[in-house]
C-alpha positions in Angstrom: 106.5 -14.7 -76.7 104.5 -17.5 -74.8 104.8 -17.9 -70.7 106.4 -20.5 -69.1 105.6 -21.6 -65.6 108.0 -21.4 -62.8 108.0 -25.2 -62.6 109.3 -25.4 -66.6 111.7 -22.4 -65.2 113.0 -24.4 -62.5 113.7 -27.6 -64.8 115.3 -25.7 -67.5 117.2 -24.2 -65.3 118.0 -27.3 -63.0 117.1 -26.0 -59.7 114.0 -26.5 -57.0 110.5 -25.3 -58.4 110.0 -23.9 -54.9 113.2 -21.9 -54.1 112.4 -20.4 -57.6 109.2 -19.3 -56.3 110.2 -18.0 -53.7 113.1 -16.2 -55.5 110.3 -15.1 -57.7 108.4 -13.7 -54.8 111.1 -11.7 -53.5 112.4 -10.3 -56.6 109.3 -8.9 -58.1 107.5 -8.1 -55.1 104.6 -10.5 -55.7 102.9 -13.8 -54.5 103.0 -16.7 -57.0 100.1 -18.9 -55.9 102.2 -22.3 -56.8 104.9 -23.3 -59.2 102.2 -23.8 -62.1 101.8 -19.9 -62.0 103.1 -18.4 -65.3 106.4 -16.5 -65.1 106.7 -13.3 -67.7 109.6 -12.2 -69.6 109.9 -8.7 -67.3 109.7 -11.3 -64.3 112.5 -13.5 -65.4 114.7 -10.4 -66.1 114.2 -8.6 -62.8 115.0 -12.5 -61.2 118.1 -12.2 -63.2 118.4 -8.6 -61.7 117.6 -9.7 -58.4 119.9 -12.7 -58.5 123.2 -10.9 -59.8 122.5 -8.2 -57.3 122.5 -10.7 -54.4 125.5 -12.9 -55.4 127.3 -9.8 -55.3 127.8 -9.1 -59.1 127.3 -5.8 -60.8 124.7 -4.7 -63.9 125.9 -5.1 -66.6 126.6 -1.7 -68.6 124.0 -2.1 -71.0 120.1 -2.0 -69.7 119.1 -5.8 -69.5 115.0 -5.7 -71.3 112.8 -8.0 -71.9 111.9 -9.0 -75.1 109.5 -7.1 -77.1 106.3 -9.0 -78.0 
């Protein structure tokens, strides 16, 4: 499965290319550069993770995984 940058990220999902970043940042624990950096399928799920968690939603019951490549 190809990467997608967290500025194609932000425009699919309709939102600012830098509060995705810095989502990004603080859910995986790491420094993207700029929103041209490339976004993996384990990053976008721990956003997800990260995301549900702070909005005050649970897991779901079933492990959330990235897709095998």
């Amino acid at each position: 499965m190809a990467e997608i940058t967290i500025k194609q990220l932000a425009t699919v999902l309709n939102v600012d290319a830098a509060r995705l970043q810095s989502q990004l940042s603080e859910a995986v624990g790491k420094r993207f550069a700029s929103i041209d950096a490339e976004v993996s399928a384990a990053e976008k799920v721990r956003l997800l993770e990260f995301l549900r968690a702070s909005h005050g939603r649970k897991a779901p019951e079933q492990e959330v995984r990235a897709p095998s490549q």
